[in-house]
Backbone bond lengths (Angstrom), bond angles and torsions (degrees), N, CA, C in turn:
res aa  C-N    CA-C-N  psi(-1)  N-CA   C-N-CA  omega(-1)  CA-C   N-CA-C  phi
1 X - - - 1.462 - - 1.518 108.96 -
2 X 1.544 101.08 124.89 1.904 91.58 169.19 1.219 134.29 -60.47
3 X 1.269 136.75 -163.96 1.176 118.97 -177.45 1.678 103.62 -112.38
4 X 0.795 118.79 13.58 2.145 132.19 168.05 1.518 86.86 -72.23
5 X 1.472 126.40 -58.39 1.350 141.47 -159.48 1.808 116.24 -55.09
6 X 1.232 95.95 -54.10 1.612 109.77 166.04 1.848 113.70 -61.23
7 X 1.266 92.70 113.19 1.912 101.89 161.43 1.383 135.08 -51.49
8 X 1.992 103.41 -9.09 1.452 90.93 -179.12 1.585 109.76 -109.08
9 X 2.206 90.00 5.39 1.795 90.40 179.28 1.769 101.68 -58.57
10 X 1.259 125.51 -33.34 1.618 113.96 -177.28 1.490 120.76 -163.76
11 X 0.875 146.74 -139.46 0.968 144.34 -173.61 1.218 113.26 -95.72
12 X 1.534 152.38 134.58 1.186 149.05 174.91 1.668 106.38 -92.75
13 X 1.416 111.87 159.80 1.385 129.56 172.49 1.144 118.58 -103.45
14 X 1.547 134.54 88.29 1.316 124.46 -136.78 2.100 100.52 -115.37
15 X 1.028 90.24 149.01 1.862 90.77 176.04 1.345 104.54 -140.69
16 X 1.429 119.25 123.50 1.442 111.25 179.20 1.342 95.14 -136.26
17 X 1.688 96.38 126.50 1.285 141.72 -175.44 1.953 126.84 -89.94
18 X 1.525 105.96 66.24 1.387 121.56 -154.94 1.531 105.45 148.53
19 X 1.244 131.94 93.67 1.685 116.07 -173.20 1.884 87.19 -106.85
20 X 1.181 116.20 59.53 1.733 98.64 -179.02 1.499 84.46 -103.70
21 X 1.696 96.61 -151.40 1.688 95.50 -158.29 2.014 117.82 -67.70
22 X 1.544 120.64 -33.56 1.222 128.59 123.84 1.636 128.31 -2.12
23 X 0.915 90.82 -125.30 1.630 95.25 177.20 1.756 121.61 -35.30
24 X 1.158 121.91 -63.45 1.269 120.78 168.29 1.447 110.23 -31.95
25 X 1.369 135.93 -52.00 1.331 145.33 156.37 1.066 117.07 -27.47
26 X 1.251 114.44 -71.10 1.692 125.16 -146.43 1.866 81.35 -88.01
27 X 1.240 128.90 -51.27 1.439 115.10 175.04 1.487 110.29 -58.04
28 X 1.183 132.12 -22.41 1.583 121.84 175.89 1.240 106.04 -52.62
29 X 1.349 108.99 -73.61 1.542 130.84 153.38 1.766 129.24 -0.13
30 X 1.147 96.00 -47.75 1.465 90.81 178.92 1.435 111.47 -113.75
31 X 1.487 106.34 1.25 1.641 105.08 164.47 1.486 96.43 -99.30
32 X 1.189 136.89 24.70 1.611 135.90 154.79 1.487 96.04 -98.53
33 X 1.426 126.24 -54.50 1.543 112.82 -164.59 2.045 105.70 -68.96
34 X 1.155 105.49 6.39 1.512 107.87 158.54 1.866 103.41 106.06
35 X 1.261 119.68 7.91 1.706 120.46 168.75 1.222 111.02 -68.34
36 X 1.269 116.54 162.87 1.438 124.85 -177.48 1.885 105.71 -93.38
37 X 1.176 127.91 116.75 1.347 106.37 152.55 1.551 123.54 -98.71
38 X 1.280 94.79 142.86 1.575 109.89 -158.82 1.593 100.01 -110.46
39 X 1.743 112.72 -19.36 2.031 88.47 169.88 1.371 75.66 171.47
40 X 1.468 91.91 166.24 1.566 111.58 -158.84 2.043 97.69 -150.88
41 X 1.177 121.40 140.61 1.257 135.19 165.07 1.095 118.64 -86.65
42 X 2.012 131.75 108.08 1.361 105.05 173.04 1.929 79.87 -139.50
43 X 1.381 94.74 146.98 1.311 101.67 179.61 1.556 117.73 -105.85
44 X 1.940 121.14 -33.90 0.926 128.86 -155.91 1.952 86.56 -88.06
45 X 1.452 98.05 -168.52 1.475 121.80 -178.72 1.648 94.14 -83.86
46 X 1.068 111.77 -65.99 1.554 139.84 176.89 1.685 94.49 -40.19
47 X 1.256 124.64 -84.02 1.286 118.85 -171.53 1.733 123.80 -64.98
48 X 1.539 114.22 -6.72 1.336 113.91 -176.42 1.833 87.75 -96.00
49 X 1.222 127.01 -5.74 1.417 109.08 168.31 1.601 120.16 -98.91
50 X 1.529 105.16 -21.59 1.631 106.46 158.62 1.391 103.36 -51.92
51 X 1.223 116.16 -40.26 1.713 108.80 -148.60 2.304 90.07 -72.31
52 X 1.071 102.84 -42.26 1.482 109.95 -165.32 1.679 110.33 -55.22
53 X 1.165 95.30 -47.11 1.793 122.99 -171.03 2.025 97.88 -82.28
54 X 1.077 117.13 -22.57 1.516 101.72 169.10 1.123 106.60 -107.98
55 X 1.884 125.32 -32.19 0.884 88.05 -128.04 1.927 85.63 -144.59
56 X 1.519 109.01 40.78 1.295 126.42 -167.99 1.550 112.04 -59.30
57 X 1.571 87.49 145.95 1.544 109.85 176.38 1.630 95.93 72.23
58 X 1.345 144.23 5.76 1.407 133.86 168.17 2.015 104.68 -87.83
59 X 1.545 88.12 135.85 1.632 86.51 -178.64 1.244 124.03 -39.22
60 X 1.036 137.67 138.47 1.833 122.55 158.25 1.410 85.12 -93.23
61 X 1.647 113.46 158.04 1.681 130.37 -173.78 1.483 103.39 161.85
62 X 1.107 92.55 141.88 1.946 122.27 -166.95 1.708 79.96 -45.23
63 X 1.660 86.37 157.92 1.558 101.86 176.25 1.603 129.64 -57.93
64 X 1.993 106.35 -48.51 1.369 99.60 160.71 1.394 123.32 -53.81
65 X 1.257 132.17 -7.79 1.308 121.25 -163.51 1.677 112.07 -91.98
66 X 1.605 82.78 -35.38 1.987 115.02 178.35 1.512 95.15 -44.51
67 X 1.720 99.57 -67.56 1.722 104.10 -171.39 1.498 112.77 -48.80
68 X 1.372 105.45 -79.56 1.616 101.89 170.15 1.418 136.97 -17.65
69 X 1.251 98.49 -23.03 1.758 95.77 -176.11 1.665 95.79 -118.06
70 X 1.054 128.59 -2.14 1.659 122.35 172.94 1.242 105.98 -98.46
71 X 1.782 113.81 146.37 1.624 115.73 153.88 1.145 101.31 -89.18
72 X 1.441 141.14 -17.97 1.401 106.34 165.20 1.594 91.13 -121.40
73 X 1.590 106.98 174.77 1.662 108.61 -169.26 1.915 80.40 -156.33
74 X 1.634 80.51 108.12 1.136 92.87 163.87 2.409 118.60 -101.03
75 X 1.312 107.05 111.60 1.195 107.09 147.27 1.139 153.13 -90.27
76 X 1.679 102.41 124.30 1.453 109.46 -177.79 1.517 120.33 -121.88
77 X 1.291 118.45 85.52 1.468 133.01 176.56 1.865 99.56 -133.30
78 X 1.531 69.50 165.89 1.976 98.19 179.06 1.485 110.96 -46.71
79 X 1.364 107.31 143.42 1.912 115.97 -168.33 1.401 90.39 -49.48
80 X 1.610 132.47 -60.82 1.005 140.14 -151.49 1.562 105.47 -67.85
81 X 1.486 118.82 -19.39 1.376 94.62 -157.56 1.599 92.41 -113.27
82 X 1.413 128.02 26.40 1.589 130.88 -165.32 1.150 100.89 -89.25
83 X 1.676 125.44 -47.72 1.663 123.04 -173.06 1.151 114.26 -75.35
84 X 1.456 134.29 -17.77 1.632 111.99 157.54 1.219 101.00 -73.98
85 X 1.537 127.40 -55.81 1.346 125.38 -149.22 1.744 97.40 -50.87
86 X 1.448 130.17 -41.72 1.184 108.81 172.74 1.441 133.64 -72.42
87 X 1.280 113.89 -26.67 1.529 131.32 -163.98 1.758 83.79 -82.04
88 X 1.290 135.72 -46.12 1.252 128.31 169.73 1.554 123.61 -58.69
89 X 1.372 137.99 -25.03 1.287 143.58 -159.49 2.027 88.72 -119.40
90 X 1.521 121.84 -19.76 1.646 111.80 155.98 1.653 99.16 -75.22
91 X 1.115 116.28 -67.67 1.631 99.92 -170.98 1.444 113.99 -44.22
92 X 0.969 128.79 -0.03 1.854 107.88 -164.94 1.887 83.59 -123.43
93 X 1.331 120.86 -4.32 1.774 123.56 171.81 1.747 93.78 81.30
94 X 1.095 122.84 42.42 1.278 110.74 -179.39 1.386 117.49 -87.68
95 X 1.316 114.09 -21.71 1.281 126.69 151.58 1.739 135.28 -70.12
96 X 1.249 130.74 154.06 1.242 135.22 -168.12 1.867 125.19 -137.76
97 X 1.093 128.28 132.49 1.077 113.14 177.66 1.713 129.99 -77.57
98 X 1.690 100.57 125.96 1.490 116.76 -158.17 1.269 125.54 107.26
99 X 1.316 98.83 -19.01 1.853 118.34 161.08 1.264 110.71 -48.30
100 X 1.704 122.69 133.53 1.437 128.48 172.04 1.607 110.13 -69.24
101 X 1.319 158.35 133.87 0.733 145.84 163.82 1.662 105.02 -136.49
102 X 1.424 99.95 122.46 1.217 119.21 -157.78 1.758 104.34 -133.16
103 X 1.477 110.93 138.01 1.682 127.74 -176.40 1.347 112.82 -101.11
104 X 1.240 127.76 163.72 1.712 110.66 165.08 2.055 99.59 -132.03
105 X 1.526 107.03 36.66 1.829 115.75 -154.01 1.751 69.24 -87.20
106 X 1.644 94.77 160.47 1.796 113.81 155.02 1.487 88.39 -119.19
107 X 0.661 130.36 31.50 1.566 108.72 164.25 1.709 103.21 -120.09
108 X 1.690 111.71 -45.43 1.609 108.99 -169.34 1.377 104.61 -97.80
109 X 1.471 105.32 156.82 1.254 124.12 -156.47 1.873 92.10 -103.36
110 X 1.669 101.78 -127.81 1.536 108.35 -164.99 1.746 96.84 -111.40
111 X 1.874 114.15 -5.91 1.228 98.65 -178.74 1.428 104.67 -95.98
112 X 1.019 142.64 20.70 1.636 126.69 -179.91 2.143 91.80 -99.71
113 X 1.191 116.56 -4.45 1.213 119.33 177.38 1.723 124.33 -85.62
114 X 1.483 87.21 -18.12 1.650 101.00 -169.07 1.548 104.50 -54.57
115 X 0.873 153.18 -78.42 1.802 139.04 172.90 1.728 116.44 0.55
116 X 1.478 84.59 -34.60 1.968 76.25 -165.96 1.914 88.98 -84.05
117 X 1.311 112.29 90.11 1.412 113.09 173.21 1.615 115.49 -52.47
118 X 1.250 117.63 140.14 1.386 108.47 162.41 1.690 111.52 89.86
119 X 1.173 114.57 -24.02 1.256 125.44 -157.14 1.597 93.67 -82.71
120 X 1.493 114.43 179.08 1.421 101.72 175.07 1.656 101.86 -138.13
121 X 1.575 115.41 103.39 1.290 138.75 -151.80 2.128 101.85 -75.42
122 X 1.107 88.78 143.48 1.395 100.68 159.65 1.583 122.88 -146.72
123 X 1.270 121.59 151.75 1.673 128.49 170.12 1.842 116.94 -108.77
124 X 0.884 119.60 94.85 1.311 122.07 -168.04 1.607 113.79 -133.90
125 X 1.779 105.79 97.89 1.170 121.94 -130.41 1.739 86.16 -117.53
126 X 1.755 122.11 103.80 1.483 100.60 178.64 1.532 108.67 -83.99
127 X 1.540 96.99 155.33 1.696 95.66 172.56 1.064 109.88 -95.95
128 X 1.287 125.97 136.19 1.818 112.87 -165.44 1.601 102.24 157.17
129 X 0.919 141.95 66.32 1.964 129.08 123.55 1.383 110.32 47.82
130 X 1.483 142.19 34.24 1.617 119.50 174.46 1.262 134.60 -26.50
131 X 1.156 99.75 124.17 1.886 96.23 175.92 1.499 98.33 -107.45
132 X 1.321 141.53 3.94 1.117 125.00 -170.15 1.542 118.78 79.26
133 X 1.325 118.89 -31.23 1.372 132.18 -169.58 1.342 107.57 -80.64
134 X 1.798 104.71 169.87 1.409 119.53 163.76 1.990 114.98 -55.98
135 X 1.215 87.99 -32.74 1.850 102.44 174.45 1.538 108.88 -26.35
136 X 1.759 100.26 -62.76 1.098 109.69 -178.07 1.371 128.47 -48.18
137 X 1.232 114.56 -27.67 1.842 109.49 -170.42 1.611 95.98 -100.36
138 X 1.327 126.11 10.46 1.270 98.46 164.59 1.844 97.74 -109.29
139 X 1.217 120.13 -14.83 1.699 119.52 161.84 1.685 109.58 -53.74
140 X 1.463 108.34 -49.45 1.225 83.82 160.95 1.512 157.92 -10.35
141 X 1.378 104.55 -47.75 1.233 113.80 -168.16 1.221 124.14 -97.50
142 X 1.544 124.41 79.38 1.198 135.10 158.17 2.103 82.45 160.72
143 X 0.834 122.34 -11.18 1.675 126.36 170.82 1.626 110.26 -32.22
144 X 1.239 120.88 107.59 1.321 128.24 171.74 1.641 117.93 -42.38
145 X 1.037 154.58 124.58 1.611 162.11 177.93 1.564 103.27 -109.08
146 X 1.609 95.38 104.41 1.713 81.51 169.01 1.701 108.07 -97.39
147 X 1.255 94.58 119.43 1.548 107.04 -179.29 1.460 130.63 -118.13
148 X 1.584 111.41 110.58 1.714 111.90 176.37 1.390 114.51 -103.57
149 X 1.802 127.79 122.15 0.935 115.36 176.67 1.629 108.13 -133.60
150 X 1.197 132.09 175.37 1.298 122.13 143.88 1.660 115.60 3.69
151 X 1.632 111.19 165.50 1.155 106.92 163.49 2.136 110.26 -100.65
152 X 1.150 104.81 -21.90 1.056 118.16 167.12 1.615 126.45 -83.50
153 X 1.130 110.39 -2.35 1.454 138.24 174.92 1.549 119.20 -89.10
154 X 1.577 87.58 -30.53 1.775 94.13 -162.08 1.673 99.11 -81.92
155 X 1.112 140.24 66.15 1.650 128.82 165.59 1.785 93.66 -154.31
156 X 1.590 115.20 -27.59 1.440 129.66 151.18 1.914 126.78 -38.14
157 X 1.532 86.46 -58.99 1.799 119.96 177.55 1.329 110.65 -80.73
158 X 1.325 116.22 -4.52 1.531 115.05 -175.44 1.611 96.57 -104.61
159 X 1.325 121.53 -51.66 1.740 127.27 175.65 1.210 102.55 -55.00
160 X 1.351 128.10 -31.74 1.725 112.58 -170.14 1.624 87.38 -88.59
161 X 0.665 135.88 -39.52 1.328 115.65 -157.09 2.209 105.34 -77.82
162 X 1.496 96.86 -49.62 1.554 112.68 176.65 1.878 91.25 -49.32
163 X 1.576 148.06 -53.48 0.955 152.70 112.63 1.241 117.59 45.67
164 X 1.226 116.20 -74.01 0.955 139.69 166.41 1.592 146.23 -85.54
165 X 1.396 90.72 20.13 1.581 113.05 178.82 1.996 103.44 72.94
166 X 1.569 120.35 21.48 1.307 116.58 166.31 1.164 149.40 -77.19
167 X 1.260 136.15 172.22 1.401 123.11 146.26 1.522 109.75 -119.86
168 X 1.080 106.62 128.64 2.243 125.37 176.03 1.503 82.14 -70.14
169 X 1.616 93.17 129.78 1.544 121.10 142.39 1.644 110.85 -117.96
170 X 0.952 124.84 140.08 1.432 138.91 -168.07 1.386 87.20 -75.57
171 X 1.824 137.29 139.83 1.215 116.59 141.65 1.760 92.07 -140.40
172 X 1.596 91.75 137.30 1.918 108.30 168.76 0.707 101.23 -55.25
173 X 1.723 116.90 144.62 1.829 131.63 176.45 1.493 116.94 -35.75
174 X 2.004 104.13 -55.09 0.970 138.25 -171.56 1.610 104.49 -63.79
175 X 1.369 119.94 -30.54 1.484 101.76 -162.47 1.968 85.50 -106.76
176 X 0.852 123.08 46.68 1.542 127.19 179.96 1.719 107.75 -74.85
177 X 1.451 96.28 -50.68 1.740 97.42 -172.18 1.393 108.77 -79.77
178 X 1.094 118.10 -19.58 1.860 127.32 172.64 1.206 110.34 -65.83
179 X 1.761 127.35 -39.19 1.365 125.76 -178.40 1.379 103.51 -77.21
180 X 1.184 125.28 -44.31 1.562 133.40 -148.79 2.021 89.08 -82.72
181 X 1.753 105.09 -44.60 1.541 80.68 179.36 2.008 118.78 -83.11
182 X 1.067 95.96 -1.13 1.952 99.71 173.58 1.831 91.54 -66.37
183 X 1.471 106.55 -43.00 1.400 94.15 -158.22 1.556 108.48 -82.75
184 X 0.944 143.90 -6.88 1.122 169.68 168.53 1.908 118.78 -58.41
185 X 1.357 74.14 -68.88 1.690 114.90 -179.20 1.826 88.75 -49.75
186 X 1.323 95.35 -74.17 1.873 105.39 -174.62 1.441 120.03 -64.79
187 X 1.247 127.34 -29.97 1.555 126.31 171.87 1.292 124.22 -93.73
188 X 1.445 116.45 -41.15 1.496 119.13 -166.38 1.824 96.02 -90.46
189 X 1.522 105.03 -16.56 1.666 81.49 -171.50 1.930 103.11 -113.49
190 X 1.336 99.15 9.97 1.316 124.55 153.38 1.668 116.07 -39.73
191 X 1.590 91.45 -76.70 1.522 113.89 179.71 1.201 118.29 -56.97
192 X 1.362 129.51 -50.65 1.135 134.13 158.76 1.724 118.41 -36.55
193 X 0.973 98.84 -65.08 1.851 96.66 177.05 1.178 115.74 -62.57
194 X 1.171 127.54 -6.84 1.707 132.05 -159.71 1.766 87.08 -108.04
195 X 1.282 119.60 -64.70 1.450 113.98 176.82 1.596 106.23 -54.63
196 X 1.213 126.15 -49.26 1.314 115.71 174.04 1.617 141.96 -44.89
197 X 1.628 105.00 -47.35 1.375 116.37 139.99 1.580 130.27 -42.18
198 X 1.395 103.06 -39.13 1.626 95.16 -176.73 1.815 94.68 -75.00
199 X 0.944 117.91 -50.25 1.527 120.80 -168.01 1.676 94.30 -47.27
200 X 1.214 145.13 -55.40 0.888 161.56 -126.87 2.142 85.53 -97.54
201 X 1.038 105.80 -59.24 1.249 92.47 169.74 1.382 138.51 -80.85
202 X 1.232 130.30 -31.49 1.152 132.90 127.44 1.362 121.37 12.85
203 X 1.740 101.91 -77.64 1.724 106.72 169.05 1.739 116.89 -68.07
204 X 1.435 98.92 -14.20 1.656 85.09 172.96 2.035 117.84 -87.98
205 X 1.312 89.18 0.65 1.436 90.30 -175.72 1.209 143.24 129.90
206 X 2.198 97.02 -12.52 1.639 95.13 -170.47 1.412 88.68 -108.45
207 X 1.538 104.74 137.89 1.123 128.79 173.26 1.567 125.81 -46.21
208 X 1.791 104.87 -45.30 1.509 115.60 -174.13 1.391 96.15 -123.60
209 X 1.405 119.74 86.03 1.559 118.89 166.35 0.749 120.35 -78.98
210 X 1.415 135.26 1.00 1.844 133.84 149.48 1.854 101.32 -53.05
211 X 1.092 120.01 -46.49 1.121 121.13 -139.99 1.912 90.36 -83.84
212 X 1.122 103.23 -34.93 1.548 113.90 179.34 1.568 111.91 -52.69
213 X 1.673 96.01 -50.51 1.449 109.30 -165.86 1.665 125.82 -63.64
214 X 1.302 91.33 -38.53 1.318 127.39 -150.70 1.965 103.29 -54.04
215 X 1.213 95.97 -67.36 1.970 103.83 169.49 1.400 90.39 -54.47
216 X 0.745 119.52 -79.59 1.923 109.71 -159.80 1.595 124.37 -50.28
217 X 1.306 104.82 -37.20 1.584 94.35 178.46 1.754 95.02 -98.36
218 X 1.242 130.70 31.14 1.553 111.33 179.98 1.802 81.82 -125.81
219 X 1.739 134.18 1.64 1.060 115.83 -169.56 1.721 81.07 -114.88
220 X 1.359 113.34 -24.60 1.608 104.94 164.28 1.414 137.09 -48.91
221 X 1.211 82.85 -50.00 1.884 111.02 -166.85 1.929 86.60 -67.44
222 X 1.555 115.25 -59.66 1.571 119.43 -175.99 2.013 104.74 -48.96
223 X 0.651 101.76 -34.12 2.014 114.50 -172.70 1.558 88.97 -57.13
224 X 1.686 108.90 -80.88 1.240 129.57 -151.99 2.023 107.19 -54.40
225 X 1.238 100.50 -42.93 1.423 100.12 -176.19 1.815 100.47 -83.81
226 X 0.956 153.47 -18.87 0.778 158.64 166.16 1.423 111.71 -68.91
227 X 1.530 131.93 -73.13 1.685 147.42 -162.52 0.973 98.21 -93.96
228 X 1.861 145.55 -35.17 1.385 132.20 -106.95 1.436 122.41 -7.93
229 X 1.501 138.41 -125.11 1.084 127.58 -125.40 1.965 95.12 -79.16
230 X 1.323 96.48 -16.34 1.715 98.58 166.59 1.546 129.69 -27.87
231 X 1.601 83.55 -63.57 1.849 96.83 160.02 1.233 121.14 -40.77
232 X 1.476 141.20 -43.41 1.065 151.69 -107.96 2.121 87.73 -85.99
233 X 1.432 101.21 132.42 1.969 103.27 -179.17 1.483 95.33 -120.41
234 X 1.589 129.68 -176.59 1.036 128.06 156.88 1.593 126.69 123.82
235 X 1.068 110.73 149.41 1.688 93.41 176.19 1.801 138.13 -75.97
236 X 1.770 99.97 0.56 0.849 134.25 173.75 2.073 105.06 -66.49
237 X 1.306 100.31 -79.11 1.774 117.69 159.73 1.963 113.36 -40.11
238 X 1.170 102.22 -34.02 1.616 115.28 -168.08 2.115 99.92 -84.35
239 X 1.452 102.35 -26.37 1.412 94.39 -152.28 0.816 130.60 71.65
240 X 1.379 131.69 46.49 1.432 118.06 -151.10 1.939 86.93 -123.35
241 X 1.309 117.49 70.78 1.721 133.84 -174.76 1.295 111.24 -37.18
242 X 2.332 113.53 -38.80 1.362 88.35 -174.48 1.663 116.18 -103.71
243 X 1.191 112.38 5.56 1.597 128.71 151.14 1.548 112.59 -40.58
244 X 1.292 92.61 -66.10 1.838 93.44 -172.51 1.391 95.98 -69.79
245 X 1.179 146.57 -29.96 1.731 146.71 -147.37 1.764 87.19 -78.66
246 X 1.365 113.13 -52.03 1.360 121.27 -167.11 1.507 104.56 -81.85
247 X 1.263 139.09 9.95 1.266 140.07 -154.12 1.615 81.10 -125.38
248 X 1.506 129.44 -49.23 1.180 135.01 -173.10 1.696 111.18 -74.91
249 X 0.917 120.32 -26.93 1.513 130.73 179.88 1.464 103.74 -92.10
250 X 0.991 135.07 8.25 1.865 143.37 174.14 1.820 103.89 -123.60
251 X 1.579 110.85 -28.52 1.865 104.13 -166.19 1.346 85.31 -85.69
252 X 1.694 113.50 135.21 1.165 123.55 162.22 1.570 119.14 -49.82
253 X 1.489 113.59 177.44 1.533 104.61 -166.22 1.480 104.15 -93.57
254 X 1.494 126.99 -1.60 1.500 109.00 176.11 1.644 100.79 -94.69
255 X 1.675 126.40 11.10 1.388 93.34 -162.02 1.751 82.28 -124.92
256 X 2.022 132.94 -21.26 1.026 131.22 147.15 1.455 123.14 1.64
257 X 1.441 125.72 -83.93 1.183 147.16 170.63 1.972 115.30 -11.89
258 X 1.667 84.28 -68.90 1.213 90.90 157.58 1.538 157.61 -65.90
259 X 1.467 82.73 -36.71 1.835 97.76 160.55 1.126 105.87 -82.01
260 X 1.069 155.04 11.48 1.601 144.78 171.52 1.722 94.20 -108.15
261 X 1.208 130.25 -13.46 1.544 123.71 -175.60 1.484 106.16 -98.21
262 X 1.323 112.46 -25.53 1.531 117.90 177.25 1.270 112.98 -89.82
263 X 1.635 122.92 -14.42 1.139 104.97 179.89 1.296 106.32 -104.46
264 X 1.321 143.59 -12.40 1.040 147.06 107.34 1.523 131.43 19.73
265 X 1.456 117.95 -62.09 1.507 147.77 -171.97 1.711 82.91 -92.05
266 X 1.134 125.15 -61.80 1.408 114.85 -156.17 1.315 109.36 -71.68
267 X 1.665 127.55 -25.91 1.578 141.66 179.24 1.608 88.73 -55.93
268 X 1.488 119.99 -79.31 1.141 139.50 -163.54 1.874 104.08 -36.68
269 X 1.874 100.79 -50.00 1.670 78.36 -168.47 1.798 100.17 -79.46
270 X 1.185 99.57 -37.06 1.661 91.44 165.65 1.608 140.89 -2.31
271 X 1.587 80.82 -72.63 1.531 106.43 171.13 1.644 109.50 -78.00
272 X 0.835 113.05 -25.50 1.810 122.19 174.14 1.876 97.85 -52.89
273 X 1.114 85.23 -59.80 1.649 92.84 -164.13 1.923 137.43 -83.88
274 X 1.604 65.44 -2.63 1.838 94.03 -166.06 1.057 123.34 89.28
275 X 1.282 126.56 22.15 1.699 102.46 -158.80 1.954 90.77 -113.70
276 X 1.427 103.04 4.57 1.651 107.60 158.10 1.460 110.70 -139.88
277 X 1.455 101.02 130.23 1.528 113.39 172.47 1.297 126.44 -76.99
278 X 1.268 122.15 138.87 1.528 130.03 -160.09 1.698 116.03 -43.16
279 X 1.671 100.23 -46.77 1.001 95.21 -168.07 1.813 120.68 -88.41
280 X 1.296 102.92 0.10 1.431 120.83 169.93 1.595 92.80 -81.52
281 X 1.464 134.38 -60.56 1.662 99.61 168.07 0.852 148.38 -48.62
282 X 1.117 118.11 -17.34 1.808 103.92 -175.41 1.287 109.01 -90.71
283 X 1.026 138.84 17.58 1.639 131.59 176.53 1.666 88.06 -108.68
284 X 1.464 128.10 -51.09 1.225 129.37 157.60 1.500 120.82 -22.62
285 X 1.655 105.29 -76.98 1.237 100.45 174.93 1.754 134.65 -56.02
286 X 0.973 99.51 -20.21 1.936 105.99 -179.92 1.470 95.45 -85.01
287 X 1.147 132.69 -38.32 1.295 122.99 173.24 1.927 105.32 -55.33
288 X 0.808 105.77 -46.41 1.635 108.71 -170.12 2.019 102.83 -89.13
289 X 0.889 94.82 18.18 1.674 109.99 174.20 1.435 117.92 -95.90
């Protein structure tokens, strides 16, 4: 790669196309590591004030216009809404050859980019929770990037991301929807169970179920990333059939469903790992049958 090619030969001309909680970020971000931004796309009320509050005095202007005036064009919109948004901004030539064109999707790889001919594509996917806030750009810093690019690309995709207060994880084109749903899988359905539990206690009585939760799932969460299934506590791991039987005859019927699928998954690695004996499942498992 020449050295025009590398981001830290000079300053980049950056346009990011999505100012929601995403993009506004990751463009804060690289107008801290010292790039110029030259214009930004925000359509909503909500996103034309991200754009002001990160990302002031940068043009707002329709998306072809964003591209056109950036050497690199970073997009940040919804997985779903990236393959028109590009296949729409190639038909209108908004793209150029030698142009950076850069994604921030966990789900798409380097082919939802193919339209922008000529261009030189990247996937640079942060792991990280948006709040929309300033919060975010100091989470940044040490935030995993799963990034697939070129092989001649990849020392380019590594500075923007290091850039940006990151760390590059390599991910294959192919294994794109596998990372994006692990991460998914573990954060978004995280939250869900964590609000669900509190709701769940709530009706049993404690007033501050943050406060309940809080040691236990922060000495969980420390176990699991640390031991994985090692950690693993519970009457689920224990076998303990008429625990869960009575646990199922108290969970209301919209939240059942779910505790019978997790405990399920958790029997299975259980028994995977040893930390439940065969014959302590099966009275377990028919209960959860």
């Amino acid at each position: 790669m020449n050295a025009s090619m590398r981001p830290d030969a000079a300053r980049l001309q950056v346009g990011v196309i999505g100012a929601g909680r995403v993009g506004a970020v990751l463009g804060a971000a690289l107008l801290r590591a010292g790039h110029d931004l030259v214009a930004v796309s925000a359509v909503s009320e909500a996103s034309r004030a991200r754009a002001a509050a990160f990302l002031p005095d940068v043009p707002v202007l329709p998306p072809d216009e964003v591209a056109r005036a950036a050497s690199l064009v970073l997009l940040a919109v919804p997985d779903d809404a990236l393959p028109p948004l590009v296949q729409g901004l190639a038909d209108v030539g908004a793209f150029r050859p030698g142009q950076i064109v850069a994604h921030a999707s966990g789900r798409h790889g380097l082919a939802v980019l193919a339209p922008a001919h000529g261009a030189l594509p990247l996937a640079l996917h942060p792991v990280l929770p948006f709040t929309g806030t300033t919060v975010d750009l100091e989470r940044l810093t040490g935030t995993s990037f799963g990034v697939t690019a070129p092989d001649v690309l990849r020392p380019m995709a590594e500075a923007l991301v290091v850039e940006m207060g990151g760390e590059p994880v390599w991910v294959l084109e192919e294994m794109r929807p596998l990372w994006h749903a692990a991460l998914a899988h573990g954060a978004n359905h995280l939250v869900t169970l964590v609000a669900s539990a509190a709701d769940l206690l709530r009706q049993a009585g404690a007033e501050h179920p943050g406060q309940v939760l809080a040691p236990l799932l922060g000495a969980a969460l420390d176990g699991a990333l640390r031991s994985g299934d090692a950690a693993l506590t519970g009457p689920v791991s224990r076998g303990d059939a008429g625990t869960v039987a009575a646990h199922l005859a108290a969970l209301p019927d919209d939240v059942r469903p779910s505790y019978v699928a997790l405990a399920r998954l958790t029997a299975d690695r259980a028994l995977a790992s040893g930390r439940l004996a065969a014959q302590s499942a099966e009275g377990l498992l028919g209960v959860l049958a």
